[in-house]
N, C-alpha and C positions, 0 to 999 in steps of 0.2 A: 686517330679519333680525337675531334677534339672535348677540352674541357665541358663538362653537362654542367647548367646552370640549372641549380636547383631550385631558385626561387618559383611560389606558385605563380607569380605571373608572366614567366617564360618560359615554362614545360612547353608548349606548343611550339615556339620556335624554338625549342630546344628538340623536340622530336624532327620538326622539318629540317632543320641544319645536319643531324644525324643520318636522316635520310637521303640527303643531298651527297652526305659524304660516302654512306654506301654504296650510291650512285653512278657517284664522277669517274670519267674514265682519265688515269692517268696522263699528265702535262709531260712528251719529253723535256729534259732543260739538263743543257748543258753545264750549267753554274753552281754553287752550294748553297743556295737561297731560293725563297719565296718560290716554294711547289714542286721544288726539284722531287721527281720521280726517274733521274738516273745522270749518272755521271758520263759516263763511255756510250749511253745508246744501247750497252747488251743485255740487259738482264733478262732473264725468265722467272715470268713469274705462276705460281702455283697457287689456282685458288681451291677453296674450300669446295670439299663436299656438303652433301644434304643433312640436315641434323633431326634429331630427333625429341626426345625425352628429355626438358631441363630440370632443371635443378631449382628447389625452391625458396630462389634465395630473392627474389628480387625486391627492390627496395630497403635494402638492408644494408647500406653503404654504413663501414667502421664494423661490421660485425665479424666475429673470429669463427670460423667454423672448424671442426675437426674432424677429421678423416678418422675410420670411415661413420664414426655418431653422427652426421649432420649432416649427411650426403645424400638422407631419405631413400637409405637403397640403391640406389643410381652409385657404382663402384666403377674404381677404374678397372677396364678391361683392355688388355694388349699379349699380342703375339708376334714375334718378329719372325719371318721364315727365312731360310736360306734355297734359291729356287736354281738350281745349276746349269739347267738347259740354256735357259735365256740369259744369263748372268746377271740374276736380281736377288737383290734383299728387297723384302715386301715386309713392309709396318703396317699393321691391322691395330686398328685402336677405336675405342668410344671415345676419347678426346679428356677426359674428365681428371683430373689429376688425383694422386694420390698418396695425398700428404693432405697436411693440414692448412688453413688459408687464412688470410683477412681482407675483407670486399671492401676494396677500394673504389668500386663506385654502383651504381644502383643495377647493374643489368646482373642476370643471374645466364650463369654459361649454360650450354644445351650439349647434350652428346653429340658426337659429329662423328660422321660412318668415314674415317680416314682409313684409307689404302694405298699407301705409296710404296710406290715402286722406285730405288735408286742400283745403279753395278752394285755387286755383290763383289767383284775385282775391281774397284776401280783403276784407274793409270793417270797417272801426273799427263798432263793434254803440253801443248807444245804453246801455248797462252792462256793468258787465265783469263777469267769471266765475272765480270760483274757480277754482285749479288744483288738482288731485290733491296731498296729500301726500305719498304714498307709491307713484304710478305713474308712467307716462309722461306727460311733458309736452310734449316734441316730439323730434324726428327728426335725428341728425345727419348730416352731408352721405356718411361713411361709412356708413350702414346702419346702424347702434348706437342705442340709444332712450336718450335724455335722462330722467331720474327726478327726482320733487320732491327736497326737502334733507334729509328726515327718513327715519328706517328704522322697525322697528318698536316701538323700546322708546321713538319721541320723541326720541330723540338725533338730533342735529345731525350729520346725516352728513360735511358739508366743513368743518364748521371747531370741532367739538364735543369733545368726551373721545375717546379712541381705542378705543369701543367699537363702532365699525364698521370694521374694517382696509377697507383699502384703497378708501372711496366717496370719499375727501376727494382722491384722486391724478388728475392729468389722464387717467389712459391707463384709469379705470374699475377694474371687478371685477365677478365671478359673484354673482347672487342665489343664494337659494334655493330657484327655478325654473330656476336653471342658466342664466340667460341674462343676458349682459352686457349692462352699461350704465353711464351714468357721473349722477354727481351730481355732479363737477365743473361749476363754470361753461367751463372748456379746452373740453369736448364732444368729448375725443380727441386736441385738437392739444397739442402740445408747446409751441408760442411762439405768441401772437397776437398779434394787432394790431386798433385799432377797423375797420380795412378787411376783416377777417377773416370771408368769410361762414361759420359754424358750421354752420348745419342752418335747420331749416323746425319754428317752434311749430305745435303740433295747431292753430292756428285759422289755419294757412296764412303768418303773415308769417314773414318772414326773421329769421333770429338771425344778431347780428354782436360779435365783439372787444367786449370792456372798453373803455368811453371812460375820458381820462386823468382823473384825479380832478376837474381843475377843472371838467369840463365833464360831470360825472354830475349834476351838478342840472337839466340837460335833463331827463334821463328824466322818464317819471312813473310811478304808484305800480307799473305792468304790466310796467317797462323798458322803456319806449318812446316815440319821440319819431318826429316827422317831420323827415326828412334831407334835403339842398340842395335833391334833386328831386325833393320834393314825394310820397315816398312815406313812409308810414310804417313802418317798422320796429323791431326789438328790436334791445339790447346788453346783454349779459349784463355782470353786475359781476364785476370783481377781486373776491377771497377779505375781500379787507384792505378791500374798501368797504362791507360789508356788517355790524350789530352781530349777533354770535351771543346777547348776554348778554339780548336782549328778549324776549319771549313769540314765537313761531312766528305765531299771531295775531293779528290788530291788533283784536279784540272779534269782533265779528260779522261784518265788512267781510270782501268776497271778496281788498282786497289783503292777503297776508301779507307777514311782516316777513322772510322768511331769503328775500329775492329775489333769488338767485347766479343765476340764468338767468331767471327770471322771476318777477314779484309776482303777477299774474293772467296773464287774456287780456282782449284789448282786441276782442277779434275773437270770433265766435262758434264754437262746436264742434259744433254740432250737425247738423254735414252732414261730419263727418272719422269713422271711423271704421276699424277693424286686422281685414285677411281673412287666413286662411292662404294664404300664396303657392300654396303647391300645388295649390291648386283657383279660382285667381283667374285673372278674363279681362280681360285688356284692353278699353277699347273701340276699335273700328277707328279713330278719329281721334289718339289717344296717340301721341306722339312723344318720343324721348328731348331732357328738358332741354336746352335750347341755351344758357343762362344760363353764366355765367363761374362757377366751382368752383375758389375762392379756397386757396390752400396755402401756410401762413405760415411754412412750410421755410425759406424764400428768403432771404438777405444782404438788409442795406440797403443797395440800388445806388446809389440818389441821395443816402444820408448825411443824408436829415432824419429818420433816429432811427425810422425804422417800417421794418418789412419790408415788400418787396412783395410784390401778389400774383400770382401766376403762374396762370394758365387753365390745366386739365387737360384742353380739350377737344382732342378728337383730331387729331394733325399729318396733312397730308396729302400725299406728291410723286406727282404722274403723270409718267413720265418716257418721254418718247417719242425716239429717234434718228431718223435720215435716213436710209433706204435700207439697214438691218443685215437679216443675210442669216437664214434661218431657219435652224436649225443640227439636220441630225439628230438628234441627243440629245436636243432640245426637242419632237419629237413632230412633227415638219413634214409636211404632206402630201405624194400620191403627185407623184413626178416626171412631168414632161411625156410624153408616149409618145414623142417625138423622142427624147430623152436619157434612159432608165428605169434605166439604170445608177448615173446622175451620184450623187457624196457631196458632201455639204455637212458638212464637219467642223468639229470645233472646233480651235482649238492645240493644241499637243502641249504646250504650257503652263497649259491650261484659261484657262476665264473663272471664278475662283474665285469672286466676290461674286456673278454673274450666279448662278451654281449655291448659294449663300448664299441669294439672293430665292424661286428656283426650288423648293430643299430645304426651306427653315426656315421656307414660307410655302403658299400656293395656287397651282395650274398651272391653269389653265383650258385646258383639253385640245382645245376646240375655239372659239379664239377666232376675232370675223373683222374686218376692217376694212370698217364701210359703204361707203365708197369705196376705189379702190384708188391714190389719186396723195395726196401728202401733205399737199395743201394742204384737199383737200376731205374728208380722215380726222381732220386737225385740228379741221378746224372739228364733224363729226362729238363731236370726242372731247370740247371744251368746251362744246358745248350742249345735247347729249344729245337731238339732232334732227338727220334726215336732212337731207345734204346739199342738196336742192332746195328745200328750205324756206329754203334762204337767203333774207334779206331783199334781197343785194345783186344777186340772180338776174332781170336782165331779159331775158332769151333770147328773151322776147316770146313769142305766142300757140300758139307751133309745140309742141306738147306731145308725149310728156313734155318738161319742161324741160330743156335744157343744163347738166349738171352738170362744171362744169370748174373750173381752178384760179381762172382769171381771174374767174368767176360767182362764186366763192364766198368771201366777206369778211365779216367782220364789220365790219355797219354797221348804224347805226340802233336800233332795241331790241336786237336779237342781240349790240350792243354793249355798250349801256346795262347793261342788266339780266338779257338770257337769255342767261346763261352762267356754269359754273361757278365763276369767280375774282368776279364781281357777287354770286351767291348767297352764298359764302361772305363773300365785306366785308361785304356788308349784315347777315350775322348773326356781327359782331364777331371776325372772321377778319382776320388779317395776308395779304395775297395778292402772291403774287410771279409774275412770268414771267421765265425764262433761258435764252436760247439765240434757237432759229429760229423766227420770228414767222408770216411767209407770210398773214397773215390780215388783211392792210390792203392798199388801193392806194396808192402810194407814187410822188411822181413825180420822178424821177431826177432831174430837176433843180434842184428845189430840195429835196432829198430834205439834212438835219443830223440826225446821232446824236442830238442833245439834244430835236427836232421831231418822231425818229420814238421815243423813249422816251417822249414826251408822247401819241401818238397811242394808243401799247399801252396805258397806264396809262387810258387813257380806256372802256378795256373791264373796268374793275372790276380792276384789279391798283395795291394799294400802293405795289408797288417793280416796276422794270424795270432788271435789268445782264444787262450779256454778251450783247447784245442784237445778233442778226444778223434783219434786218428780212426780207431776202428772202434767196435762194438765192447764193451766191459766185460771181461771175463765173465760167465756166468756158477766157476765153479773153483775150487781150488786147484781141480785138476788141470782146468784153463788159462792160471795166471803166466802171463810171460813179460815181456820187457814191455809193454805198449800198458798193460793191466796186471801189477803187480800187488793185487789185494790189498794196497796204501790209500787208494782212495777210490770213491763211489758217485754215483750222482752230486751235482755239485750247482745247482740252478743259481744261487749265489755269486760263484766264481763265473762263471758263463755271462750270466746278466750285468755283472760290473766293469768285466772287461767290454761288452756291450755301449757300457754308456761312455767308457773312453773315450770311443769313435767318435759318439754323438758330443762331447765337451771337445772335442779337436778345437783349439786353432787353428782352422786354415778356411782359406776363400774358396775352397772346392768342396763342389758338395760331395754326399757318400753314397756308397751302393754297399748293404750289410745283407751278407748273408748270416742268420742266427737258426742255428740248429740245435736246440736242448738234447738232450741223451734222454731224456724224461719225457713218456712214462714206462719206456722200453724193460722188458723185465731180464735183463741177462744179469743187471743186480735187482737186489731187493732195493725199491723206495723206501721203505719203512725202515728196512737196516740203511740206510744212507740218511733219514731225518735222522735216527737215534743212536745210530753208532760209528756218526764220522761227523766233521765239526766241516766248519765252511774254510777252513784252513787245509782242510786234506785236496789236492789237487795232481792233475797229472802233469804238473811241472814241477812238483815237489809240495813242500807246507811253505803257505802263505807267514809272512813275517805279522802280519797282523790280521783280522778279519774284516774283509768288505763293508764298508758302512753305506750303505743302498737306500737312498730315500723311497716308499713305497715299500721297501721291504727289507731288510733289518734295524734302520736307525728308528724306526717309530716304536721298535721293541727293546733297544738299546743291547742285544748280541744276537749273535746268531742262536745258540739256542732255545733263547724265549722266542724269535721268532719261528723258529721251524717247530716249535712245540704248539705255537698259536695253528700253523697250517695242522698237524693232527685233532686239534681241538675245534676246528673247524668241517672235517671232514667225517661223514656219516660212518664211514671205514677204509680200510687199506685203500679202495681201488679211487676212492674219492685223493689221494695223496697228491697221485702224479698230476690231476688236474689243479687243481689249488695252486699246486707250487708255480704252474707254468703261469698258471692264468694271472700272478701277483708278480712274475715276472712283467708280462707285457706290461700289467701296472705301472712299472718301474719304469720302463723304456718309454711307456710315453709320458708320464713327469716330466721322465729328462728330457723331449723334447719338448715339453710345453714350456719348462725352464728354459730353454737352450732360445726359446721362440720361434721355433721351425718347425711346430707340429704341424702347421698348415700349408705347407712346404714339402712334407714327406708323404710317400706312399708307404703305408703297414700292411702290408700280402701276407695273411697269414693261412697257414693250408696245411690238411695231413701229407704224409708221403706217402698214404697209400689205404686203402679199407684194412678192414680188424675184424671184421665179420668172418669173411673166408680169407683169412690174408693169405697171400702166394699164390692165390688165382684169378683169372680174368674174369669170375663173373661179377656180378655187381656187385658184392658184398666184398669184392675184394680189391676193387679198382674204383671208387664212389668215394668221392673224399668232402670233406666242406671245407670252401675256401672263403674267406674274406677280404675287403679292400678298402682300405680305411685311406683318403683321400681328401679331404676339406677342402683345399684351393678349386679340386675338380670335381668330385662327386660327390652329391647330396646325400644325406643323412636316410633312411631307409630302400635305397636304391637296391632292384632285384633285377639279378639278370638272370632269367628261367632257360637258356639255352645249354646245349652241349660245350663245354671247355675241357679244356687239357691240361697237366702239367706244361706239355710242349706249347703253351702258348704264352708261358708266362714272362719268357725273353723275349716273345716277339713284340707284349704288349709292355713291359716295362722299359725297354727302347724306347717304342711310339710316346708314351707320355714323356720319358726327356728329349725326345724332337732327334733321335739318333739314328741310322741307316744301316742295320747290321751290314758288318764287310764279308758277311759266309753267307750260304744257304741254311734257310730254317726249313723246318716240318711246320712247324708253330705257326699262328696267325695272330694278329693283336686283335684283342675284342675292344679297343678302346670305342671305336665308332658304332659296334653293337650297341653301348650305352645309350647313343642320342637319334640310332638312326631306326627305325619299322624296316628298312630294307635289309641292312644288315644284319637284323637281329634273326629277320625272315630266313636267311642262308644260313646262319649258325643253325639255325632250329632244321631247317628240312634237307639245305641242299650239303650241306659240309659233312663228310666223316672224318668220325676220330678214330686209330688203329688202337689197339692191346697186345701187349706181351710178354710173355711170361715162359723161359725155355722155349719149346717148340710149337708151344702153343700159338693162335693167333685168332682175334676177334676184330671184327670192324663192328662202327656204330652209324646207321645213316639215318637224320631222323631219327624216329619209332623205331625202327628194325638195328636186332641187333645177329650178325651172325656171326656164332662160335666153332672154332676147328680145335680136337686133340689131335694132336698129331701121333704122338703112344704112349695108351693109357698107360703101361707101365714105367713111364718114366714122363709121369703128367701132376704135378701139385693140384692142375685147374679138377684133372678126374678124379683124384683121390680127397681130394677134400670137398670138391661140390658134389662128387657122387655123396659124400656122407652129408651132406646137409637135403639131400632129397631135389638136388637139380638135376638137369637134364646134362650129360655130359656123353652125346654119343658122339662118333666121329665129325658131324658137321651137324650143327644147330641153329635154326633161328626163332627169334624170339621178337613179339611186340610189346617193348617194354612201356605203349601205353595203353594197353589193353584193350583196344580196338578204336581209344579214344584220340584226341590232340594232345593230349597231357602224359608227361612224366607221371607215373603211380607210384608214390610214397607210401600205400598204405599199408602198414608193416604182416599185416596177414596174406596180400597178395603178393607174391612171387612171381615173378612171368616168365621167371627161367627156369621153371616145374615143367612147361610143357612145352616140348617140341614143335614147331610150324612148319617142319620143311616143306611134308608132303600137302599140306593145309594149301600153301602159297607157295607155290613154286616158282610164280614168274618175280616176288620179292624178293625169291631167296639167291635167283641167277642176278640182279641187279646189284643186291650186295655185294655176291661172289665175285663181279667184274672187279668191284672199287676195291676188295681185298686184296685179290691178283695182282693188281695196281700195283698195292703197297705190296706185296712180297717182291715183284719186280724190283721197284725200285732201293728196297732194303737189301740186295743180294748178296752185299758185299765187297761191289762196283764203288760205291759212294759217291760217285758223281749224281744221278739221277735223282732229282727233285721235281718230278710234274705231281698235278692237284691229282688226288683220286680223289674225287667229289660226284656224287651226282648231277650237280649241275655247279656254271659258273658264280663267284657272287658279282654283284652289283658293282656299278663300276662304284671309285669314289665319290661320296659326299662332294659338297664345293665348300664348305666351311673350312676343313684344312686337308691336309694330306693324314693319312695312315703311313706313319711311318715304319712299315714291317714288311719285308725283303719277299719271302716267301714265293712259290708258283702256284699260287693261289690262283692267277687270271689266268694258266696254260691248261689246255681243251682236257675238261673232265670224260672220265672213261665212258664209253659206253660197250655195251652189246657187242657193237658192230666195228671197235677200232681196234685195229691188227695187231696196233704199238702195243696192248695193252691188255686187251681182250684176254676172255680164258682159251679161245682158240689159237690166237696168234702169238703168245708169247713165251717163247722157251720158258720152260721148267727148273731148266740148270740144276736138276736132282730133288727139289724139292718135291713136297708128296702134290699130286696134282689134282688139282681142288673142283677145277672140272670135268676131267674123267669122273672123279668119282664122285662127280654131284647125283647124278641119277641113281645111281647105286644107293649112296645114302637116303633119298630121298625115299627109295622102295623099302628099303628096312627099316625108315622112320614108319612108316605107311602101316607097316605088317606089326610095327608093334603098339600102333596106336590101336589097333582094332583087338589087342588081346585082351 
């Protein structure tokens, strides 16, 4: 581009000479002078796509803009995918930088729909290739395109005469296609370091930091050099390493001499090539970058004279409580028909953060717990598989399995590798557990804090504090070596070992599992505010007491402030929620301190209903979840479909762009958020299973149908029988009351009355996708097909779902052999279609009594 002449009486030829230049089709020349557009004859070059929406800056040459105040909305947006079929890295970006600027000349930049495509392997080529002059040469990690050193008139754009404002500055400038880019070697950032990943050259390798002067004679003529581990890579040079004063060209040779981000490429180009984002499709295997996304912002921590790098990749907390109650306000389901009056309120205090997670995030309006006891909802929530799949489940031959607390443990692979906090370590994740564990067997007697922090960490967790192994003695006759009546609930100790994680130095981001013991009653709350200190701990007494911004240091000890949560709360059952809800307070301070609140995902959820806890009907398996989100979800966002504990692995992969390496049950709701199709499958075609012992419920749609398997040894019969549900052998129920809609209204119950014989041909459609799942839960463990009513939708084109699952393998029907209640062995289990007709006549006989 050349210099704009501002004077008013050459705008006009200043606009025609600009369009002339965006015009001209490049002069080859073999020389370093006057219109060279290539040295060697090879380059490729890659133009721009179509742009959209600019930025309102124009005519505002010298002015300082800051990111994101001054951007008028218009934000950077970038996704980098990894696509393994084709062997592509694909950059999807608006073009728009983000950072802060100053316009070095009158034109204001415009979004630009970039979609490039370069190897995602690439391979050192057997010659190297020209680079463009005057185009794109590679991709920075913002979305923004990298530009040779030269402009149009030959001038030395970063280190020439100042007849290019603004191409020589880190933070870039607008062409004269209105689209930003930078000719700096910086690539956008402010400070770097040789550790500094920049962006991705068009022939796929990595671009990194300036090495220190002594150690530029590594490179070679392309910037490139092979690094400890054996990969090759680029490092762009310092300004000051580079002579402006030579030819551009070094004769005919594709390496040039002004090599600030690159001399050549060492790699090929001839499979990278720039689509308009706007009409660009994914391929179904793309997954977002899981690679570390270096940001040379940071202090030097460790004092050896580099900054370090910091991971962007997405933080993650699932935070689950003990036994917290569902709170009207939160959308809870209908009351039991015993008590249809009953209120579950909140404080006359509020749960302020709770309703922070609930408002400023995602409410998933019809969440449920796979199981309904906490230990088998846990295990649910970290592996994103039904609980009877447990490996540690030997109930023996009598099917369905025994789904209980004691059956269900992580051991074995469910240890090793299939589970949340394994997935995340292995793809360079910090992984923490805090709080209530319930998920080993533990044997009281030779059971040490230090033995059973060894045992958790052995399930793919980093770090383990604040660690309650099992459930707190509930009596004196219960104390053993795990709960020896020395200490109590302890929201304090849990919560600040919490925020460790979050104050870590390190450039990896984290996945926190946070598990309060609170408001679980095996102790008393009340005896834990008033007769234990935040010092009493099940690793022993704390040497001093936790100073917790949000929650002790603003009261200056811990028992002024545990005295403020009783002085806050209506009475005792007001305790447990207070204490938690001033917890999360605390946790997101610390990340709003830390500056990474916009960065993390806050999943907060019961492990299970409180209404009929230990059984499968809705008052027992109806949980309220939250999804506190910023970078990605908008501030009152409702998603009114069916979801699962078992879905929470599969969706909190998808948002960090991960590829579980197991089979899940789970499916990621991420693209339910933004898609009518998806959301359409969650709602009608997709079911969710239940279970509980021998019990077993599917949900499809509206319909939900319930099996005891025997009553006398049923939590589902003996506790929903007492609340006045229907708990015959085989139940189904329309839990929207003949409507589209889920019914909250706490006086109707829809599991009062039996449908079998009402609908019989709904209740064999269930029965198939149930059969399904006892099939495939047998005890086999291999067998993962969909029991769905129908397929969902293929993907979106905007990105991949990244969640494993057999989601897309042919949903059951009526009529399929594999799966059918006709065609598939029983293997002992009670059989659900024999004795559907039977059921359905004794439904029949006693509805007419």
């Amino acid at each position: 581009m050349m210099m704009m002449i501002v004077r008013v009486q050459h705008i006009l030829l200043s606009v025609i000479l600009l369009i002339l230049l965006l015009h001209v089709d490049p002069v080859t020349s073999q020389t370093g002078g006057g219109g060279t557009s290539t040295c060697s004859g090879q380059p490729t070059r890659f133009s721009a796509p179509s742009e959209s929406t600019c930025l309102p800056w124009a005519n505002q040459r010298g002015q300082d803009k800051t990111y994101p105040d001054d951007f008028g909305g218009i934000l950077n947006q970038v996704e980098i995918y990894q696509c393994p079929s084709r062997n592509k890295r694909v950059i999807i970006s608006n073009g728009i930088p983000d950072h802060d600027v100053t316009l070095q000349n009158p034109l204001a930049p415009c979004q630009t729909n970039w979609a490039v495509e370069m190897p995602l392997q690439p391979q050192v080529a057997a010659s190297q290739t020209e680079i463009p002059i005057r185009g794109m040469v590679a991709m920075a990690l913002n979305g923004v395109p990298a530009y040779g050193p030269q402009e149009s008139d030959d001038a030395n754009a970063v280190d020439g005469a100042d007849s290019v404002p603004g191409a020589k500055f880190w933070y870039g400038h607008t062409g004269g296609n209105l689209v930003w880019h930078f000719h700096n070697p910086q690539m956008g950032q402010e400070t770097v370091a040789p550790t500094t990943l920049l962006g991705y050259a068009m022939d796929g390798f990595p671009l990194y930091g300036p090495l220190a002067d002594a150690d530029v004679g590594q490179l070679d003529a392309c910037n490139g050099m092979v690094n400890s581990d054996g990969n090759y890579v680029y490092h762009v040079r310092a300004i000051h390493q580079v002579d402006p004063d030579v030819d551009y060209c070094n004769g005919n040779s594709p390496e040039t001499n002004w090599n600030y981000i690159l001399g050549c490429y060492s790699g090929s180009v001839a499979q990278s090539a720039v689509f308009d984002s706007s009409s660009y499709i994914l391929d179904n295997d793309c997954v977002l970058d899981p690679n570390p996304v270096f940001d040379s912002d940071d202090d030097d921590d460790d004092g050896d004279g580099n900054d370090e790098p910091t991971r962007t990749g997405v933080n993650i907390i699932v935070m689950q409580p003990d036994d917290l109650l569902f709170f009207d306000e939160w959308g809870a389901p209908p009351n039991s028909p015993t008590r249809p009056n009953q209120n579950t309120n909140l404080p006359d205090s509020g749960l302020p953060h709770l309703h922070r997670l609930r408002t400023e995030g995602a409410q998933l309006l019809q969440a449920y717990a796979a199981s309904s006891t906490c230990g088998t909802s846990r295990y649910t929530t970290l592996t994103g598989k039904y609980a009877s799949r447990a490996e540690s489940n030997d109930s023996g031959s009598n099917l369905p399995l025994e789904v209980t607390i004691p059956t269900t443990k992580l051991m074995g692979d469910d240890c090793a590798t299939q589970n949340l906090a394994a997935e995340f370590q292995a793809n360079g994740y910090r992984t923490a557990m805090i709080g209530k564990w319930h998920l080993s067997n533990i044997r009281k007697n030779t059971y040490s804090y230090e033995g059973a922090v060894d045992t958790v960490k052995q399930c793919g967790f980093t770090s383990v504090g604040g660690l309650y192994i099992e459930n707190l003695a509930s009596s004196d006759d219960g104390f053993n070596n795990y709960s020896d009546g020395t200490f109590s609930h302890n929201m304090e100790w849990i919560t600040d070992e919490a925020i460790k994680v979050i104050n870590e130095d390190s450039y990896e981001p984290f996945f926190m599992y946070f598990n309060p013991t609170v408001p679980h009653a095996s102790n008393s709350i009340e005896d834990a505010l008033n007769q234990f200190s935040c010092r009493d701990t099940a690793d022993g007494m704390l040497p001093t007491e936790p100073v917790i911004p949000g929650m002790t240091k603003e009261y200056g000890s811990c028992t002024a402030y545990r005295q403020s949560v009783i002085a806050r709360s209506n009475g005792v059952d007001d305790y447990g929620p207070i204490w938690l809800d001033d917890a999360v307070g605390a946790l997101l301070k610390a990340l709003e301190t830390k500056g990474i609140l916009d960065n993390t995902i806050f999943l907060f959820q019961e492990d299970h209903g409180m209404d009929v806890k230990g059984a499968i009907v809705e008052g027992g398996v109806r949980i309220p979840q939250f999804v506190h989100y910023p970078a990605k979800i908008n501030a009152g966002t409702q998603l009114n479909v069916p979801v699962s504990t078992i879905d929470v692995a599969a969706t909190m992969l998808d948002f960090a762009g991960i590829t579980p390496s197991y089979n899940l049950d789970g499916m990621s709701w991420k693209k339910a958020l933004e898609s009518d199709s998806q959301r359409d499958f969650f709602k009608d075609g997709r079911c969710l299973f239940f279970e509980i012992e021998q019990d077993r419920a599917a949900r499809c749609g509206c319909y939900k149908y319930l099996t005891i398997n025997d009553p006398n040894d049923s939590t589902t019969y003996s506790r929903g029988g007492a609340q006045g549900l229907s708990v015959q052998p085989a139940n189904l129920f329309d839990l929207c009351g003949g409507t589209s809609e889920y019914i909250t209204d706490k006086a109707t119950n829809q599991e009062a009355a039996n449908l079998l014989a009402i609908e019989p041909t709904k209740a064999a459609e269930l029965l198939v996708a149930l059969e399904c799942h006892l099939d495939r839960t047998d005890g086999s463990g291999a067998d993962f097909p969909a029991c769905n009513l129908f397929d969902p939708p293929a993907p979106e084109t905007d990105g991949p779902t990244a969640s494993p699952v057999a989601a897309g393998t042919p949903s059951p029907t009526a009529e399929d052999e594999t799966r059918g209640p006709s065609g598939s062995p029983t293997k002992g289990k009670f059989s659900l279609s024999v004795s559907f007709m039977f059921w359905a006549l004794v439904a029949a006989w006693f509805s007419v009594l």
